[in-house]
C-alpha positions in Angstrom: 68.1 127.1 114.4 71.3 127.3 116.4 74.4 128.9 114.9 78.0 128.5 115.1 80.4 131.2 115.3 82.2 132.0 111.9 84.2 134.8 113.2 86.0 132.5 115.8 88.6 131.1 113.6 90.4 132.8 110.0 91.5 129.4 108.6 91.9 125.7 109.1 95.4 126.4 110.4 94.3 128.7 113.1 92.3 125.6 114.7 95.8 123.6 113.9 98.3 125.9 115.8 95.6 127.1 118.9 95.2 122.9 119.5 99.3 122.2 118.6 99.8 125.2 121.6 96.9 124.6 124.0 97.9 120.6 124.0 101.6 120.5 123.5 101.8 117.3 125.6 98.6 115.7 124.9 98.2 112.4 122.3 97.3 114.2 119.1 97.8 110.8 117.1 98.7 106.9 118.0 99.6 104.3 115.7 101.2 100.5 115.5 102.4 101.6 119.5 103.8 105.0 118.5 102.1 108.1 120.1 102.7 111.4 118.3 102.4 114.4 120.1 100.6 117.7 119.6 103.6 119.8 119.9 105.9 116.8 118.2 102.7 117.2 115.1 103.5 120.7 115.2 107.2 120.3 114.8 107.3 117.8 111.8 104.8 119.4 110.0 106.7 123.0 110.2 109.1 120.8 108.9 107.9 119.3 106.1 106.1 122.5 105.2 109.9 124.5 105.2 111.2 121.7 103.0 108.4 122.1 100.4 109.2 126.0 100.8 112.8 126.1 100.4 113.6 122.9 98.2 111.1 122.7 95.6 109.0 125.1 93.5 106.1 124.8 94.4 104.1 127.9 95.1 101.0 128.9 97.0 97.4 127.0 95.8 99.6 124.8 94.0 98.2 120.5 94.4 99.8 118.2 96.5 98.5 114.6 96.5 98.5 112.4 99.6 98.3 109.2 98.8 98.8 107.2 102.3 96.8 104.8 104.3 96.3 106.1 108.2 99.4 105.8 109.9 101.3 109.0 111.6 102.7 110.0 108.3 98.9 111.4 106.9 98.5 113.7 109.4 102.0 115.5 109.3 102.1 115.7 105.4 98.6 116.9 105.1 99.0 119.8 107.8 102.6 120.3 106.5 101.2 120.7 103.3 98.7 123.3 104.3 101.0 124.8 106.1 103.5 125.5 102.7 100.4 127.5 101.3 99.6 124.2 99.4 96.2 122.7 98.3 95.7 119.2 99.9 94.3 116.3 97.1 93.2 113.3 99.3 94.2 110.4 97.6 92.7 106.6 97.6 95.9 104.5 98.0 94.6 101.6 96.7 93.2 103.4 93.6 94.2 101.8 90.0 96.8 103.4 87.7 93.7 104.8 85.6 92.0 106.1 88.9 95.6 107.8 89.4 96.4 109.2 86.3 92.8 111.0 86.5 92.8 112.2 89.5 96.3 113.8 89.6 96.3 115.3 86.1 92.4 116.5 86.8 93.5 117.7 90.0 97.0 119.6 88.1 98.4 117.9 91.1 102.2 118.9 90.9 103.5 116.7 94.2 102.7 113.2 95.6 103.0 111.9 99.0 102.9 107.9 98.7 103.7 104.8 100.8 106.0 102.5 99.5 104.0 99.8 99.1 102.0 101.7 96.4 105.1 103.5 94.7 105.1 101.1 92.0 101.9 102.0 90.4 103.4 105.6 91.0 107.0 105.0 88.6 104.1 103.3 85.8 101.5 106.9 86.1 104.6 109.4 86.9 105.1 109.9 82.6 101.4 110.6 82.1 101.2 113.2 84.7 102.3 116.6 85.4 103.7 115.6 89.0 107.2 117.0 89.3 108.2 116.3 93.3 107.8 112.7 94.8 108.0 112.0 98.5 108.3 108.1 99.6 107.5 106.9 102.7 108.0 103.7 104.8 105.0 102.2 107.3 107.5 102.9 110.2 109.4 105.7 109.2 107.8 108.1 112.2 108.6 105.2 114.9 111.8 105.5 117.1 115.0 103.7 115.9 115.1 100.4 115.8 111.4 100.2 115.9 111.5 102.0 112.7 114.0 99.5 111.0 112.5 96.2 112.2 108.8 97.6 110.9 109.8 99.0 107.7 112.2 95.9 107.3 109.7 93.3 108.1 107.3 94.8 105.6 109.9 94.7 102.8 111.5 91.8 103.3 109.5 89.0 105.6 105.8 90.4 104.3 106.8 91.4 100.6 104.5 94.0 101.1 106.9 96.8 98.9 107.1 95.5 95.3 109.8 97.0 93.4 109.7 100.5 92.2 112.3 102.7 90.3 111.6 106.3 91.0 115.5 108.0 91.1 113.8 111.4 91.4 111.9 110.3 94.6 112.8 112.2 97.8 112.4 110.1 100.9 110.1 111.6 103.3 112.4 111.0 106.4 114.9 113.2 104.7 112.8 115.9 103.7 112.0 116.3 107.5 115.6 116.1 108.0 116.3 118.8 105.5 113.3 121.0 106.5 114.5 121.3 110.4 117.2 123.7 108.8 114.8 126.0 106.8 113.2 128.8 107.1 109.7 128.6 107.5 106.9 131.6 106.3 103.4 130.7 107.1 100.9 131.6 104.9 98.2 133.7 105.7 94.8 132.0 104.0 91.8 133.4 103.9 88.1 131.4 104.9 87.2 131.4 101.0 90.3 130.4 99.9 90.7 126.2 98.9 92.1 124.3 101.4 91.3 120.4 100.1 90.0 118.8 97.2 88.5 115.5 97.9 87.3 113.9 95.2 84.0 112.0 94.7 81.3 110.2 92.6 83.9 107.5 91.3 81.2 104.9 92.1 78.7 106.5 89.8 80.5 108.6 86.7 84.0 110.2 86.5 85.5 111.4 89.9 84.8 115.0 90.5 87.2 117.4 93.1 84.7 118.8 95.5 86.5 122.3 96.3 86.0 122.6 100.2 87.6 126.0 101.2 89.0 126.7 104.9 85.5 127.9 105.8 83.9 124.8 104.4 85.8 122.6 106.8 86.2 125.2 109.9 82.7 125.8 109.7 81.7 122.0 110.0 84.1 121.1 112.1 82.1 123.5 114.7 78.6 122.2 113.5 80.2 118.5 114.2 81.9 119.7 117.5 78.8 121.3 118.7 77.3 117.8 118.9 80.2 115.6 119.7 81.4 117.9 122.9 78.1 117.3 124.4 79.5 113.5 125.4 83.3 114.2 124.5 85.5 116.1 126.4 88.6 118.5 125.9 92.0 116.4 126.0 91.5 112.9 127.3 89.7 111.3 124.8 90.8 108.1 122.6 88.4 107.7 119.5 89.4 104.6 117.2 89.8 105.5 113.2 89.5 102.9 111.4 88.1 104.2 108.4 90.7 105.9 105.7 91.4 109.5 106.7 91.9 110.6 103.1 87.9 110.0 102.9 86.4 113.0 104.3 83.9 111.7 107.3 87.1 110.7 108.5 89.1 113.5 107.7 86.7 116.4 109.4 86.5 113.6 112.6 89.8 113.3 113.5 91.5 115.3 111.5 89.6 118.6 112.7 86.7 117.9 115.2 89.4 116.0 117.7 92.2 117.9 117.2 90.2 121.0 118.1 89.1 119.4 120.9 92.6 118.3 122.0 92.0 114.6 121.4 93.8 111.5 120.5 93.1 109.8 117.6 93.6 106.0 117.6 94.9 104.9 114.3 93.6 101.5 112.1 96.3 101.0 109.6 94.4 97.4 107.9 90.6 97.1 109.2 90.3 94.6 106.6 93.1 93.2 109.5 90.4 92.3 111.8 92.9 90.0 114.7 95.1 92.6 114.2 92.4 95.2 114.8 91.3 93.4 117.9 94.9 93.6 119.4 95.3 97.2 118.9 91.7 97.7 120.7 93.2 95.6 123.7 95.7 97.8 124.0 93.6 101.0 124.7 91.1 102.2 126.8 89.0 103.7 123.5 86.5 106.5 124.6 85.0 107.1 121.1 84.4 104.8 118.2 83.9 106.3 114.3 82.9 103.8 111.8 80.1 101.9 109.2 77.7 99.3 109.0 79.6 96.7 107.5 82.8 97.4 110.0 80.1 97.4 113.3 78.7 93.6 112.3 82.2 92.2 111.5 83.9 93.3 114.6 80.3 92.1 116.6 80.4 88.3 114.7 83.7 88.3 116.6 84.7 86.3 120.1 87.8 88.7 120.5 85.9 91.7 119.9 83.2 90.8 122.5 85.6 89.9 124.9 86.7 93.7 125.0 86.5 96.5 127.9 83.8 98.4 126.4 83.5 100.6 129.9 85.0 103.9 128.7 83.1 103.4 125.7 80.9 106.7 125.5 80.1 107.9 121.4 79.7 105.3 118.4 79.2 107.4 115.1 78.1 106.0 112.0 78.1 107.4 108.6 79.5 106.7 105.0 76.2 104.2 104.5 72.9 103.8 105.8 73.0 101.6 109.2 71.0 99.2 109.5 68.9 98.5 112.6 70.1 94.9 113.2 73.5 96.4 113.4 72.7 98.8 115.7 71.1 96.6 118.2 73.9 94.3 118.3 76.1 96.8 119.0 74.4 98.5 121.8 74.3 94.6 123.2 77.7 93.9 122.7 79.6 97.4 123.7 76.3 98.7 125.9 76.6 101.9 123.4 74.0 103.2 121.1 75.3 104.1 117.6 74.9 107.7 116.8 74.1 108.0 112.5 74.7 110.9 110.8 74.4 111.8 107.1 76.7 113.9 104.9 78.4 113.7 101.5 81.8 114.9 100.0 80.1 118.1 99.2 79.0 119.3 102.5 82.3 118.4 104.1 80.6 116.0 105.0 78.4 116.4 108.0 75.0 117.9 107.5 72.5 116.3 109.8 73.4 114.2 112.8 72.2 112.2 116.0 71.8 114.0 119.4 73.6 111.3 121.4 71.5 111.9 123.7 68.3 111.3 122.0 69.2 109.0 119.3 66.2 108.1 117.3 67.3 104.6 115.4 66.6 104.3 111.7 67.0 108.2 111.3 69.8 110.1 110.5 69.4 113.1 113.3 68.9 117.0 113.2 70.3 119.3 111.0 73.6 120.1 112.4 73.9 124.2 113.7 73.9 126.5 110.8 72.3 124.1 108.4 68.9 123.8 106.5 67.3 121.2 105.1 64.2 120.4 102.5 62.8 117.9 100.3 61.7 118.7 97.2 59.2 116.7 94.1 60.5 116.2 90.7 60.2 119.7 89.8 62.3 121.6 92.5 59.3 122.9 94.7 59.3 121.8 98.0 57.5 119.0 100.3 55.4 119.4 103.4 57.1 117.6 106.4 56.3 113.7 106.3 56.6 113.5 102.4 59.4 111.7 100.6 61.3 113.9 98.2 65.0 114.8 97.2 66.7 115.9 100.4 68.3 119.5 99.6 71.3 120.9 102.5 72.0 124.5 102.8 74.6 125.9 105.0 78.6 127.3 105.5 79.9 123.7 105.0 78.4 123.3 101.3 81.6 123.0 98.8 82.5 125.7 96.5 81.9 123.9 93.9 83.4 120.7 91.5 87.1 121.8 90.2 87.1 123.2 86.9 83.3 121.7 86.1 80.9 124.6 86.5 78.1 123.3 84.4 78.7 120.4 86.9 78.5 122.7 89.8 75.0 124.3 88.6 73.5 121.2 88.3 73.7 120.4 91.9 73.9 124.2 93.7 71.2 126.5 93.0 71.2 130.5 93.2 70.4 129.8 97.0 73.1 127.9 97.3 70.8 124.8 97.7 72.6 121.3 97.3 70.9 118.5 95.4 71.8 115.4 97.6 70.4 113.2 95.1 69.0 111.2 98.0 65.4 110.6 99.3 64.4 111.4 102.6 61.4 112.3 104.7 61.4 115.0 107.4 59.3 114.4 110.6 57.3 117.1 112.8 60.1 116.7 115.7 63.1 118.0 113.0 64.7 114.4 112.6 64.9 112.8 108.8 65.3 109.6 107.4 66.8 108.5 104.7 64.5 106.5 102.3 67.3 105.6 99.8 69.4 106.7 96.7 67.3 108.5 93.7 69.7 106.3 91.6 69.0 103.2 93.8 65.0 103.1 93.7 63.6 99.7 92.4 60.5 100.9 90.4 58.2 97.7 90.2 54.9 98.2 87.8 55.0 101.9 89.4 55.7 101.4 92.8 58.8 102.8 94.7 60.8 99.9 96.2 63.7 101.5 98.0 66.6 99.0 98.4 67.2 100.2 102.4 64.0 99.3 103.5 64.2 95.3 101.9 68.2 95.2 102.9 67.3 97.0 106.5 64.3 93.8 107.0 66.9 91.0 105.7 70.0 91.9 107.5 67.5 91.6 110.6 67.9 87.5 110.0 70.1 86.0 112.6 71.5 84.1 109.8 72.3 87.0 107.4 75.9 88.6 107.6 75.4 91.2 104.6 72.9 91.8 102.1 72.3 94.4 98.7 69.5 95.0 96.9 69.4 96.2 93.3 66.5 96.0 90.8 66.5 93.7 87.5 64.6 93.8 84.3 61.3 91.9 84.5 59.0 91.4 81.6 55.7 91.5 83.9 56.9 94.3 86.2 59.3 96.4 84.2 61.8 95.7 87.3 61.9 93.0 89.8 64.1 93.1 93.3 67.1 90.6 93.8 68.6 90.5 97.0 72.8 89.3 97.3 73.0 87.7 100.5 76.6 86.3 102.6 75.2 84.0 104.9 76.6 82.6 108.1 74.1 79.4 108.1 75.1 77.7 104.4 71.7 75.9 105.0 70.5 79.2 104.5 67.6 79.0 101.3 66.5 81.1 99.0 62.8 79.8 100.3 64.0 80.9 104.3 64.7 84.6 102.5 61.6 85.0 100.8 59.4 83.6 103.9 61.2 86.2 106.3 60.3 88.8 104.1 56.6 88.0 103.8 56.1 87.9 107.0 57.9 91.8 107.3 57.2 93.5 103.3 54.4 94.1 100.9 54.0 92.0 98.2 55.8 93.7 94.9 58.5 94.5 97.7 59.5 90.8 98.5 62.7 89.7 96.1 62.0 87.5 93.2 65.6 86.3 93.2 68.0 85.4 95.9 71.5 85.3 95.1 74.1 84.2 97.8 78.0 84.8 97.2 80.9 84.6 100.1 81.4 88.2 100.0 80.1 91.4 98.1 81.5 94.0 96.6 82.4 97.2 98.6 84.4 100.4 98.5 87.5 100.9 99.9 85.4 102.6 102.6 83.4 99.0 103.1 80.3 100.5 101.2 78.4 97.9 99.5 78.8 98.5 95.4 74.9 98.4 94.4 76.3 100.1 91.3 78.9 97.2 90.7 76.0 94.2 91.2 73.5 96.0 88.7 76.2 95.8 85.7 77.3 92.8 86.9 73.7 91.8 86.1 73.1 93.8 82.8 76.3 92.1 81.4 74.9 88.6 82.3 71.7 89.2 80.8 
């Protein structure tokens, strides 16, 4: 097993100033036609960070919330942030008032950092929490001059995109930069064990637990990541599109760490759901790297525009955040003439634990173990699995989290004395090293005692040249104990549920093929554009 080297940096803020000095002049971050430099990143963050230092009281390890979409603003008040001592808590902008009020007084979160399109749900959450410094931002507040007003005034005024908010305590973040340029700044000196972020997770299945990733947590994986990414990226004149959120953390470690050590500009997606408007910004760039998910990759291939694109600098498509499916990744290789590269990760490991060579992609697996990691499957009762049999898939390694905030009996159930994680998925290992990921342990379909894992049906269906998106999800059957039912979005509204079932006979086992096709105009997804299985199986409890 290759290694990485542990001793090469102290703290997530050692990679930030080397890359903020080595590329002073380089594109660290580009978004809506405004580039931000590595040395400019440098500067507004040491701003921001002497502003939180001098001007409020917050104190080292204290919680700051970020609560932005990806626009230049994220990255200067997360690294400011660190750089005040502070703990980072990656916030879901378009989370509810309940999902707010959790996460901020779970997280003892004491400052916020919010867009103000969102700050209304803020002034209806502030009472409830313990947050006692606000920070408002506008979408154009980093752009130059009039830029600045004509974006920030189009979104208030001509969009109505900024509902009305009364929070008098609220310090604009344009003026706390301001404010900061005149303070005295005192870095912090933290250690690899110390917490850096905590990114919360399992919203989708329970109450949403902070995942404590320490400076060695994300250092470490932002090595394991690099070590496989450098082999087709270089140093300091790459563009690699973000379209996915970078509070969630497969973007986060991406661009956030893995391209800013590697002096690299990051391409910002403000709206995906925007797809024109995604398009546009893509014509404007020659993109040399490509990070995003299933259901993002067949969208942007179903499109005219999209197609029409320079795809000749294209050289790394990665996938993560949900399983890809094989139809996906053919049409993309057709369309941009580049293979996707999947990896696999979660919350807890920072995320990246297994990934792609992209040089020997094998489709329909989700890679090697990245340097420094191990991996095992084990049966029902914790002993492990010879290679080729499917058990729970269990990662060991530097980038494993510290632990869930402030829920130990939490922790224990998923980190061992080893310090083996419980992925809670099921996967195989093959001979060669490579794994695949069968499906959920949640998400199995059990029908009259035979697994039916919910990949393998959606992975044959989305193969249809008239399917868009599928889910599968098992119902209560009298016969069976549990049946499969497929949710399809068609492109062809000719499209049967007889066409769906003869495709499938034709590709699965019997007690695999669906006893009942639904089709809907969309389904439901995260804000990441992960399909909710969850959300369709009590959506089908409650109607039965």
């Amino acid at each position: 097993m290759t290694e990485i080297d542990m001793g090469r940096f102290e703290s997530v803020l050692q990679v930030f100033d080397e890359s903020c000095e080595r590329f002073a002049d380089r594109p660290a971050f580009t978004c809506m036609g405004q580039t931000l430099t590595y040395g400019k990143l440098e500067e507004k963050s040491r701003h921001f960070a002497a502003y939180l230092q001098n001007h409020t009281d917050l104190k080292t390890g204290d919680r700051i919330a970020i609560q932005l979409p990806n626009t230049l603003m994220f990255p200067v008040a997360v690294f400011g942030a660190l750089r005040a001592g502070l703990v980072v808590v990656n916030t879901n902008p378009l989370y509810s008032e309940r999902e707010m009020e959790h996460q901020f007084n779970d997280s003892g979160a004491k400052a916020l950092v919010v867009l103000a399109n969102m700050a209304h749900n803020v002034e209806r959450v502030l009472p409830l929490t313990h947050l006692k410094h606000v920070f408002v931002t506008e979408l154009g507040d980093l752009h130059h001059g009039f830029k600045r007003v004509l974006i920030n005034s189009v979104v208030k005024y001509v969009k109505k995109m900024v509902p009305k908010y009364h929070l008098p305590y609220a310090i604009p973040f344009r003026k706390a930069l301001q404010e900061g340029r005149q303070g005295h700044w005192l870095p912090p000196s933290p250690q690899l064990d110390d917490l850096a972020v905590l990114q919360y997770t399992g919203g989708t299945t329970g109450v949403a637990k902070g995942a404590m990733l320490t400076h060695r947590n994300l250092v470490a994986n932002m090595l394991q990541a690099k070590a496989v990414i450098n082999q087709v990226l270089n140093e300091g004149g790459e563009t690699v599109v973000a379209p996915l959120p970078m509070y969630h953390i497969y973007t986060f470690t991406v661009n956030c760490m893995v391209m800013m050590e590697l002096g690299n500009n990051s391409l910002l997606i403000t709206n995906p759901r925007d797809l024109p408007g995604f398009v546009k910004e893509l014509q404007k760039n020659h993109f040399t790297g490509f990070v995003g998910l299933n259901t993002l990759f067949t969208a942007l291939c179903n499109r005219d525009d999209f197609k029409a694109l320079d795809f000749s600098h294209l050289k790394l498509t990665i996938s993560g955040g949900m399983a890809l499916t094989r139809s996906a990744a053919e049409r993309w290789k057709e369309v941009t003439g580049c293979a996707i590269a999947e990896g696999y990760g979660l919350t807890e490991t920072s995320p990246v634990a297994t990934f792609n060579p992209p040089k020997a992609i094998q489709l329909g697996s989700i890679g090697r173990p990245v340097p420094s990691t191990e991996i095992q499957v084990i049966d029902e009762d914790g002993k492990p699995l010879p290679l080729g049999e499917a058990g729970e898939l269990c990662v060991r390694g530097p980038q494993v989290m510290k632990g869930y905030w402030q829920r130990p009996e939490e922790t224990a159930k998923v980190i061992d004395s080893e310090g083996w994680f419980r992925t809670g998925d099921i996967a195989e290992i093959q001979e060669d090293g490579y794994a695949r990921i069968v499906d959920r342990k949640k998400d199995m379909i059990n029908v009259s005692g035979f697994n039916v894992y919910p990949n393998e049906v959606e992975d044959e269906i989305a193969s249809h040249p008239d399917v868009l998106e599928v889910a599968a999800v098992g119902i209560e059957d009298e016969k069976s104990g549990e049946a499969v039912k497929v949710f399809i979005v068609s492109r062809n509204p000719e499209m049967t549920s007889k066409d769906v079932r003869a495709w499938c006979k034709e590709r699965l086992t019997g007690y695999k093929l669906p006893k009942v096709v639904e089709f809907r105009d969309e389904l439901p997804k995260t804000n990441v554009g992960k399909v909710l299985r969850r959300q369709l199986r009590d959506e089908e409890k409650a109607s039965s």
